[in-house]
C-alpha positions as CSV (number, residue, x, y, z in Angstrom):
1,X,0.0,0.0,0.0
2,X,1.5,3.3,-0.9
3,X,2.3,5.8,1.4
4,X,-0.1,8.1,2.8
5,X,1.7,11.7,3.3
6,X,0.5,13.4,6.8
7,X,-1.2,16.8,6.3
8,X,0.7,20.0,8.2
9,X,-0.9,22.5,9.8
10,X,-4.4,23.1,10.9
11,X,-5.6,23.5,7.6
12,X,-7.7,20.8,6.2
13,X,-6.2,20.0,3.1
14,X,-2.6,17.8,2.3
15,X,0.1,19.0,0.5
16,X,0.2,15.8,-1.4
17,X,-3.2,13.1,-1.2
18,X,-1.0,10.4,-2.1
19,X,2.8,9.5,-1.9
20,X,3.9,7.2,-4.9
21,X,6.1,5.0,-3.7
22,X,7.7,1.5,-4.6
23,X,7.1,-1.2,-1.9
24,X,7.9,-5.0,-1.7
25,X,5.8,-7.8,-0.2
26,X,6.6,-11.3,-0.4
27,X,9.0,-10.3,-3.4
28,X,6.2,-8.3,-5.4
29,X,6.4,-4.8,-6.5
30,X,3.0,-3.2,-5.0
31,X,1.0,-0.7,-7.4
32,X,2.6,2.8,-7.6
33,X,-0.3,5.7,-7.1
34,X,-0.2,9.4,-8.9
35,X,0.8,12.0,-6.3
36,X,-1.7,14.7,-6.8
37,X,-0.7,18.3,-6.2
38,X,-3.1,20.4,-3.6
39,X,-3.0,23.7,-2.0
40,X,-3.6,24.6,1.2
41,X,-5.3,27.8,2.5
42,X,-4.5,29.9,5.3
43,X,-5.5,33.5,6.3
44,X,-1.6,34.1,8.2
45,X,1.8,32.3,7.5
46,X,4.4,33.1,9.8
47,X,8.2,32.8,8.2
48,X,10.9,32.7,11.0
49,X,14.5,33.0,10.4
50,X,16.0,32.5,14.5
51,X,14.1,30.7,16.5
52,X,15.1,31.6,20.0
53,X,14.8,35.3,18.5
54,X,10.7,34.6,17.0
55,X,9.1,31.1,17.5
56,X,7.8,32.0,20.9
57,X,6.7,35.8,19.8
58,X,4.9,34.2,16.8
59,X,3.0,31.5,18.9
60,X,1.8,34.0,20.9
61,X,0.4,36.0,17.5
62,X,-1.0,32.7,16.3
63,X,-2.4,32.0,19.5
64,X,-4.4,35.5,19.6
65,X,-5.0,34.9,15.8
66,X,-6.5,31.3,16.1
67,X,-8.3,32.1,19.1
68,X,-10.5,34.7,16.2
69,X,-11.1,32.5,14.3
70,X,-8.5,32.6,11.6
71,X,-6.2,30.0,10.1
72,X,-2.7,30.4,10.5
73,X,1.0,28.4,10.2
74,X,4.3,29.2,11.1
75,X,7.2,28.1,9.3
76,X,11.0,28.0,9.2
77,X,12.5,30.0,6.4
78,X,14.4,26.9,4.9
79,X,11.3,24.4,5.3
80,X,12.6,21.4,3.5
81,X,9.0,20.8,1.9
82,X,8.7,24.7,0.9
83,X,12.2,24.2,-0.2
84,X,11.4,21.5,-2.8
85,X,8.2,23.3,-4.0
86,X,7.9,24.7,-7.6
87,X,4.9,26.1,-7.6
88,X,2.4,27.0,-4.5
89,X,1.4,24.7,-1.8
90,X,0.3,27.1,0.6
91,X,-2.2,30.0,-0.4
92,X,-2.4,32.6,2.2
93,X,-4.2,36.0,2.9
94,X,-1.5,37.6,4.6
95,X,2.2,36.3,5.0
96,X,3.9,37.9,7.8
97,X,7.9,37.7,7.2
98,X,10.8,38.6,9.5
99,X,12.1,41.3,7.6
100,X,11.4,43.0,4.1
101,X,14.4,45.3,2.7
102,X,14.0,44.5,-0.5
103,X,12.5,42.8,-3.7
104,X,14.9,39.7,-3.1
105,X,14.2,39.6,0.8
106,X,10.4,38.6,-0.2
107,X,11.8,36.1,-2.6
108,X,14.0,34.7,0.2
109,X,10.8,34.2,2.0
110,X,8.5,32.8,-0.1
111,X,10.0,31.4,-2.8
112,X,7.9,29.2,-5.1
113,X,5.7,27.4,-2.1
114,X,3.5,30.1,-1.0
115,X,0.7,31.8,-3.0
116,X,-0.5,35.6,-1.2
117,X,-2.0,38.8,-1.6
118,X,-0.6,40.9,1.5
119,X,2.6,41.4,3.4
120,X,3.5,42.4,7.3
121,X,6.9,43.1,7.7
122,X,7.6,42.0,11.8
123,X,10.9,44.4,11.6
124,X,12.4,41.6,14.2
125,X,15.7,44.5,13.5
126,X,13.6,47.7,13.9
127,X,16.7,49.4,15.2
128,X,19.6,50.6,12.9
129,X,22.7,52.0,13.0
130,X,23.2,56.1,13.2
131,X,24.2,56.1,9.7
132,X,21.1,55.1,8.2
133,X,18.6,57.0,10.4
134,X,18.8,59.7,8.1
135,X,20.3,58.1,4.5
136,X,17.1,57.5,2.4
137,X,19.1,54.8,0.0
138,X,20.4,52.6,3.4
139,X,19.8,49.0,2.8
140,X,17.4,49.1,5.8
141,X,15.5,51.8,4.6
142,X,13.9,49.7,2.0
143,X,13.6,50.1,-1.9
144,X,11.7,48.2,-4.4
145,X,8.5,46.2,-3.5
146,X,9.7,45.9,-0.1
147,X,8.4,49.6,0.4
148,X,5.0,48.7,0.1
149,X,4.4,46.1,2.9
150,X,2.6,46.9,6.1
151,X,5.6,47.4,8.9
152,X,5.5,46.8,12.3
153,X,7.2,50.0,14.2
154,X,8.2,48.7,18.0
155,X,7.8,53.0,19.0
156,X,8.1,56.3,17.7
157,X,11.7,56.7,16.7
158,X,11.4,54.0,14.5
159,X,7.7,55.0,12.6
160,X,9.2,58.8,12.5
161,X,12.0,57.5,10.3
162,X,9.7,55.1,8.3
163,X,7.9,57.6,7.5
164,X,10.3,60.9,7.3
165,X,13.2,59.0,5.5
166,X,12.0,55.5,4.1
167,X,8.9,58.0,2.7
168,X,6.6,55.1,3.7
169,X,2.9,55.3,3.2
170,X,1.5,56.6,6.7
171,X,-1.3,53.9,6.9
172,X,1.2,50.8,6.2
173,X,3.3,51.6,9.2
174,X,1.9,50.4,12.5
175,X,3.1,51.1,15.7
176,X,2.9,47.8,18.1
177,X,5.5,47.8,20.1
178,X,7.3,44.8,20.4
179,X,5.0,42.0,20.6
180,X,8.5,39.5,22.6
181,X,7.8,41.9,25.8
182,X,4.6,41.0,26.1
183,X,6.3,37.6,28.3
184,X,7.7,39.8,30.8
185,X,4.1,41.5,31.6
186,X,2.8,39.9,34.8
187,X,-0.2,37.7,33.1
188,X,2.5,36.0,31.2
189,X,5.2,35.5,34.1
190,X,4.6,31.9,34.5
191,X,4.9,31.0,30.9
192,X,8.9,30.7,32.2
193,X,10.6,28.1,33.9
194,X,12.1,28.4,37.2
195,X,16.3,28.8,37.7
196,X,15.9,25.2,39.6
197,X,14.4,23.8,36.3
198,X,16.6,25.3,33.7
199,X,20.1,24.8,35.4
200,X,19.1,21.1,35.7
201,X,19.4,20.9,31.9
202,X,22.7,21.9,32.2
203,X,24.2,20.3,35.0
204,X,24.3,23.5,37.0
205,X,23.9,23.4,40.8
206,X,21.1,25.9,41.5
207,X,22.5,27.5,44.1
208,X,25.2,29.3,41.7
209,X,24.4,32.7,40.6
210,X,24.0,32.9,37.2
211,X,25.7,36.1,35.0
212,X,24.7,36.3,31.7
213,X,26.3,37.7,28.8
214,X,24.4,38.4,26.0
215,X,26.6,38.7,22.7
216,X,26.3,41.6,20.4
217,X,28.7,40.1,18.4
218,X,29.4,38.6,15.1
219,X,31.2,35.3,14.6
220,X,35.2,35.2,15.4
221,X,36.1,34.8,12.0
222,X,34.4,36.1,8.4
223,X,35.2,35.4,4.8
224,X,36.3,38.4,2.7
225,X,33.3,37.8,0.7
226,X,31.3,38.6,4.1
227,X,32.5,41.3,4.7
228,X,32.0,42.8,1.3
229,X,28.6,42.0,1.1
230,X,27.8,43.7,5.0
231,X,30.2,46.6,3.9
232,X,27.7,46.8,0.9
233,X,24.7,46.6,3.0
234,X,26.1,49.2,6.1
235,X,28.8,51.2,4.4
236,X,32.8,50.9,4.1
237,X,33.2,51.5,7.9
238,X,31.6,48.1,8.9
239,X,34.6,46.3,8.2
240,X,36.7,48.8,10.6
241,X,33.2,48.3,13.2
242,X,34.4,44.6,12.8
243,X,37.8,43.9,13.2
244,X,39.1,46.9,15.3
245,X,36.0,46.6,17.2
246,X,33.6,43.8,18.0
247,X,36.5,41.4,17.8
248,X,39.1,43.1,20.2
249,X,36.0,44.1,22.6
250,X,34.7,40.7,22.3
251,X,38.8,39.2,23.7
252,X,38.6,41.8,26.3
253,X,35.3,40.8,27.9
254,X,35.9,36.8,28.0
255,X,39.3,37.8,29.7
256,X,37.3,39.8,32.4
257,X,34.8,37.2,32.6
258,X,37.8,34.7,33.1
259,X,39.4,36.7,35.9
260,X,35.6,36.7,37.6
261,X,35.7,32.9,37.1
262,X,38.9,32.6,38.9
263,X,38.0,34.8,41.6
264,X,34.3,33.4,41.9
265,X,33.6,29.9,42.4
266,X,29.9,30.6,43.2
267,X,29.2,32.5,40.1
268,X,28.7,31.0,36.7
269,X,28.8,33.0,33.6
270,X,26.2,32.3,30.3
271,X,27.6,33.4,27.5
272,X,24.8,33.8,24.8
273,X,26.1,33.7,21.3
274,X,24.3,36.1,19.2
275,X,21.6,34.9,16.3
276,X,23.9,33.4,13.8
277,X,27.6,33.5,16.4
278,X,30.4,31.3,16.3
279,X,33.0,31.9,19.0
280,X,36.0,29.7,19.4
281,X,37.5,32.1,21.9
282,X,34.0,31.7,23.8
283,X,34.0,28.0,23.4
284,X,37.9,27.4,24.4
285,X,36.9,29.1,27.9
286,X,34.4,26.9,28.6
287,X,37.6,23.9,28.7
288,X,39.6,26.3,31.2
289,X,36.7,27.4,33.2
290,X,34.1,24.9,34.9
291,X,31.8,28.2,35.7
292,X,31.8,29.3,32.2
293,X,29.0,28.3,29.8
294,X,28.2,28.7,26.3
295,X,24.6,28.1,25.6
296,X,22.8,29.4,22.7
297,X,19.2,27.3,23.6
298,X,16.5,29.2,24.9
299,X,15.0,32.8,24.5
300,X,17.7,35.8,26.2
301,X,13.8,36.4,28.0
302,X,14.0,33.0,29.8
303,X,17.3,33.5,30.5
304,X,16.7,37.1,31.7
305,X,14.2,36.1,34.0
306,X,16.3,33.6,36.1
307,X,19.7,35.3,36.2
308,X,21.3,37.5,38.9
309,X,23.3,39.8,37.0
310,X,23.1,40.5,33.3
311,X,25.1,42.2,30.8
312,X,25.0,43.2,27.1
313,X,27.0,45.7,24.9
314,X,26.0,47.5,21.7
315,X,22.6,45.8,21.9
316,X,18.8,46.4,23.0
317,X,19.0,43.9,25.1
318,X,19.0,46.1,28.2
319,X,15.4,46.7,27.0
320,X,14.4,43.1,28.1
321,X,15.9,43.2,31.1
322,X,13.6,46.7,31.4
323,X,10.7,44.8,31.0
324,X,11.7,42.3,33.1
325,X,12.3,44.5,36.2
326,X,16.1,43.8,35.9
327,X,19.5,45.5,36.1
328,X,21.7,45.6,33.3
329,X,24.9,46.6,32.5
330,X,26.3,47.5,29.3
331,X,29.9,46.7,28.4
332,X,32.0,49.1,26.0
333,X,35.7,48.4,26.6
334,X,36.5,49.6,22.8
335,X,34.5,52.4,21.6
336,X,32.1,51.6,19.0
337,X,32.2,54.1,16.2
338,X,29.3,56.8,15.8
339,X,28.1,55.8,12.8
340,X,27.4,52.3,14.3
341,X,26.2,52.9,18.1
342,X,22.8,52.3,18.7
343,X,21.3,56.2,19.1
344,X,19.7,55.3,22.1
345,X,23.2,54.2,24.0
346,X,24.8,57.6,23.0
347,X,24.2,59.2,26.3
348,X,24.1,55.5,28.5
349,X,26.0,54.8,31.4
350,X,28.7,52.3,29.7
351,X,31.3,50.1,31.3
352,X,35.2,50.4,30.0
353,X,37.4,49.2,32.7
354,X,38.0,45.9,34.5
355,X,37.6,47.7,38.4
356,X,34.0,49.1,37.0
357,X,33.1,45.8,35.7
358,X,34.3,43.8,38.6
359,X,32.6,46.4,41.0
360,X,29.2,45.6,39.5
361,X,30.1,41.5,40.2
362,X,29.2,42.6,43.8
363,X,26.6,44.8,45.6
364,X,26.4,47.4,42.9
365,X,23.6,51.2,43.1
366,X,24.4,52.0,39.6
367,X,21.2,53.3,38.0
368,X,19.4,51.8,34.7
369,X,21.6,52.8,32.2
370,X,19.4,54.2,29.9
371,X,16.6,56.7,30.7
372,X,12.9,55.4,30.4
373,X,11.7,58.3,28.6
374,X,14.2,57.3,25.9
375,X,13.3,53.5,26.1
376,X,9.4,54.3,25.4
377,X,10.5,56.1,22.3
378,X,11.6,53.5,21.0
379,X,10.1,50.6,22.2
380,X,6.3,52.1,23.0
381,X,5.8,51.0,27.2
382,X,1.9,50.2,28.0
383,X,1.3,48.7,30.8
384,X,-2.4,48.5,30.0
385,X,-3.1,46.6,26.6
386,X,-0.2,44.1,25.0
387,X,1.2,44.5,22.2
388,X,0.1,41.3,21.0
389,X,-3.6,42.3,21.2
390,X,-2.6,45.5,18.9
391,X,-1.1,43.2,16.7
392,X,-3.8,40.7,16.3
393,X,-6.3,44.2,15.8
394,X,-3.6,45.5,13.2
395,X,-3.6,41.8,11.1
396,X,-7.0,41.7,11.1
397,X,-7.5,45.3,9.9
398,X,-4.8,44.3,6.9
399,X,-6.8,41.2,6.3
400,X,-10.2,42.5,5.6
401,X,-8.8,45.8,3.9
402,X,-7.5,45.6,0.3
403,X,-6.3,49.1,0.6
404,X,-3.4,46.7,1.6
405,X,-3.4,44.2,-1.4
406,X,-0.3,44.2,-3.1
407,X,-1.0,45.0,-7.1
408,X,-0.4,41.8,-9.8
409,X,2.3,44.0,-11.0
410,X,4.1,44.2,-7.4
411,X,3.6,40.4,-7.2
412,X,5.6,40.1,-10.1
413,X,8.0,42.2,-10.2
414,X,9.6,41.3,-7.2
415,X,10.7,38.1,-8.3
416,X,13.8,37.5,-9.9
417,X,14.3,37.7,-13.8
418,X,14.5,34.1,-15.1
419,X,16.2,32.7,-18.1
420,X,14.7,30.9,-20.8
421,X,14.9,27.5,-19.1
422,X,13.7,28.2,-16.2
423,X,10.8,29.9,-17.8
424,X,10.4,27.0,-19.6
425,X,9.6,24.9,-16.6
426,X,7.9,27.4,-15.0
427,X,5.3,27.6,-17.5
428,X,5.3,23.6,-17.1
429,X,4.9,23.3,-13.4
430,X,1.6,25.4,-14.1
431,X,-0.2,22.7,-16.2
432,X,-1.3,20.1,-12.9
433,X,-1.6,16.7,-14.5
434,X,1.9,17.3,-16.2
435,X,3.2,18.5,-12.5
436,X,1.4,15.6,-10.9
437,X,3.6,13.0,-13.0
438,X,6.6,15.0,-12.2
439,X,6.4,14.7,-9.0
440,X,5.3,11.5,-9.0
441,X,8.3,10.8,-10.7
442,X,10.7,12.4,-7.8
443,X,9.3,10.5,-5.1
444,X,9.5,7.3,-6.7
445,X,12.9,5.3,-7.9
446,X,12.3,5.3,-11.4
447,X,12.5,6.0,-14.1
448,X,15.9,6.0,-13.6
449,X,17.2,8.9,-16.5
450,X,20.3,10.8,-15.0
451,X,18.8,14.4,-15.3
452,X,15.9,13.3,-12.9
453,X,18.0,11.4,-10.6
454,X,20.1,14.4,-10.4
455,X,16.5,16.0,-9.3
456,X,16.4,13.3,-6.5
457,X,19.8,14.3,-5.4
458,X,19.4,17.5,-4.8
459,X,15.6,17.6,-3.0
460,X,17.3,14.8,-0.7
461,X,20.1,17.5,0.0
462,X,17.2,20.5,0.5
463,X,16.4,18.3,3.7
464,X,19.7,18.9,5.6
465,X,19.4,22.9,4.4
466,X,18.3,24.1,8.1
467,X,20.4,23.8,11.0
468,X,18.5,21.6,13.2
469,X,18.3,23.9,16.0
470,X,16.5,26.6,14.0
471,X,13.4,23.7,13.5
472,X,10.2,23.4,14.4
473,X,7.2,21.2,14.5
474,X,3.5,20.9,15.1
475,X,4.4,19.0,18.5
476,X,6.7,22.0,19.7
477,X,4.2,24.9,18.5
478,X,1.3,23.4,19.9
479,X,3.2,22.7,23.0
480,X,4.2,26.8,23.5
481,X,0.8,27.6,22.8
482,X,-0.4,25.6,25.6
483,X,1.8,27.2,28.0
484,X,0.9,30.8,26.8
485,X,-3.1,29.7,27.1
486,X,-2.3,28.3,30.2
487,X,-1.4,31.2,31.5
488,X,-3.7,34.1,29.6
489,X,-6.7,31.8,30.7
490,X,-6.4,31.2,33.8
């Protein structure tokens, strides 16, 4: 009997009614079966990039989203099925991406396995270096198709350079605020687990007191051809922002942290690589120090909420640990070039030397380094209605409204321009029963002519595309939005 494929999602159609495959009993070949090509519909597709950064945000949206009524999905942004699609399996209302700079960042999104007529940019990186905040042709400040989504502004710093330098239309810039605080509010406080629980997972004795470190930092080492394309993207002095500075100030910090290791027995430092991060210095301390950690698993919320001290450096992370009704302390023992400071930390109380960094180990007065007035600018604090609400109000508002329908022309132009082959098969993909028997053939083992084994190949490779960390599942997504309903209903 052939293979029946299990449907994803809560919509109610499968991507594929039947799998064609080639089984033996008793010696026999069993009867091979047409895979069928289907779409499925949704009103909200949710395309993540960093899981620790979004998943739990965007089961809290879906959550809100689902509880309305509508039909939603989240999905990794190298899905292995979306990966091997050629033309839509998914046909959604509104797809909600993690960022939208430009025609090819909505290509990176959707590719060829989602059909839709509206786009939400989440912004996940609504903040952006000095340089851009007024440059109208900065990669951040959008260009091509990309400038006609709906965006999600976290405050008013943000929307007043949407709109003053991106030139964005008014009504497609929303102000939310930024829908990951909502876990620190005080109906969501026991979506976390306790310090007891989490250090178990990591063989740490829970009466240690936990410093974390939470990375602004690239990885230790970059290919020229990196550093080309970010120079491109944020301007010549990147590469200087780089190498004379993350990298030195990253050395300088570990070594304080070691001397605190030495010195501390009771205290264990988390180092918390940023999104994307690969530190060997990072990871060769945690051989010479038994209190020094390196743990990339779980949102910088969670681990917020069960450390005693926590630290950062050119990052919003301070803003969390706002939220949270924590102290932080920013570390700046190179100084970061204007053009690449974070506005909001011009003025901030910073940390430089080892003797100010070492005082704040231990019983420390300093005061929030950043004013509140200037955190609300940018990140919108109300105590009294969650962002997440706003959002849900906002999505359905672009749903029903095709004021924000992108035009036919939009949804064409923002693809790339094909060659004549590709065209070609294209066009072909778009006639069903010819598609069917394609496919067909790809999930079966024959016919066995070289150009379509070379197919095989490579949609066999397309499964090992995403790191497994940055997966998900039903299991997992359903599981987060029973904690967050646990705790919103109670």
């Amino acid at each position: 009997m052939a293979d029946q494929r299990q449907c994803r999602g809560n919509g109610s159609s499968c991507l594929l009614s039947k799998s064609w495959r080639r089984e033996r009993q008793s010696g026999k070949e069993t009867s091979l079966q047409m895979v069928k090509y289907k779409i499925e519909e949704l009103d909200f597709m949710f395309i993540y990039e960093h899981k620790v950064r979004e998943l739990e945000n965007l089961c809290l949206l879906k959550y809100e989203l689902d509880r309305r009524g509508y039909r939603t999905k989240i999905i990794h942004i190298e899905d292995a099925e979306a990966l091997k699609a050629m033309r839509p399996i998914y046909h959604t209302r509104v797809v909600v991406t993690m960022a939208c700079y430009q025609n090819s960042s909505i290509e990176w999104h959707t590719k060829n396995f989602v059909k839709f007529d509206k786009l939400i940019d989440m912004q996940w990186e609504n903040i952006v270096f000095p340089m851009d905040e007024k440059d109208t042709k900065a990669y951040k400040n959008y260009s091509g198709v990309a400038k006609e989504v709906v965006r999600v502004s976290w405050g008013e710093m943000n929307r007043k350079r949407m709109l003053e330098v991106a030139k964005m239309d008014p009504k497609k810039v929303k102000l939310i605020g930024h829908v990951g605080m909502d876990f620190l509010r005080k109906e969501l406080r026991g979506y976390y687990r306790s310090k007891e629980e989490v250090l178990k997972d990591y063989g740490i004795s829970p009466d240690k007191k936990i410093f974390l470190f939470v990375s602004p930092y690239f990885s230790d080492y970059h290919t020229e051809e990196y550093l080309v394309e970010m120079c491109k993207r944020f301007g010549e002095g990147w590469r200087y922002y780089y190498q004379d500075c993350m990298l030195p100030s990253k050395k300088i910090i570990l070594d304080w942290m070691g001397r605190i290791c030495e010195q501390r027995p009771e205290v264990v430092f988390v180092y918390r690589p940023h999104p994307g991060e690969e530190s060997v210095q990072a990871d060769e301390m945690t051989q010479r120090y038994l209190n020094f950690k390196v743990i990339g698993d779980l949102s910088v919320k969670q681990w917020i909420m069960i450390s005693d001290k926590i630290y950062t450096g050119n990052s919003s992370t301070f803003v969390e640990a706002f939220f949270g009704k924590k102290m932080c302390y920013l570390l700046f023992p190179v100084p970061v070039p204007s053009d690449y400071e974070l506005a909001f930390l011009k003025d901030a109380d910073k940390i430089s030397a080892y003797e100010e960094f070492e005082k704040t180990t231990g019983e420390d007065d300093r005061p929030f380094p950043v004013s509140e007035k200037l955190i609300d600018e940018v990140y919108t604090i109300d105590w009294e209605k969650p962002s997440y609400v706003k959002f849900a109000d906002m999505a359905e508002e672009v749903w029903k409204d095709s004021y924000y329908n992108l035009t036919k022309e939009q949804l064409r132009t923002y693809y790339h321009k094909m060659g004549p082959a590709e065209k070609i098969t294209k066009a072909l993909t778009k006639i069903t029963p010819l598609y069917n028997v394609y496919l067909t053939m790809l999930e079966s083992d024959r016919p066995g002519w070289g150009w379509l084994e070379a197919k095989r190949r490579t949609r066999r490779e397309l499964d090992q595309v995403a790191h497994e960390f940055e997966k998900t599942s039903e299991e997992e997504i359903a599981g987060i939005i029973r904690k967050i309903a646990g705790e919103l209903e109670k």
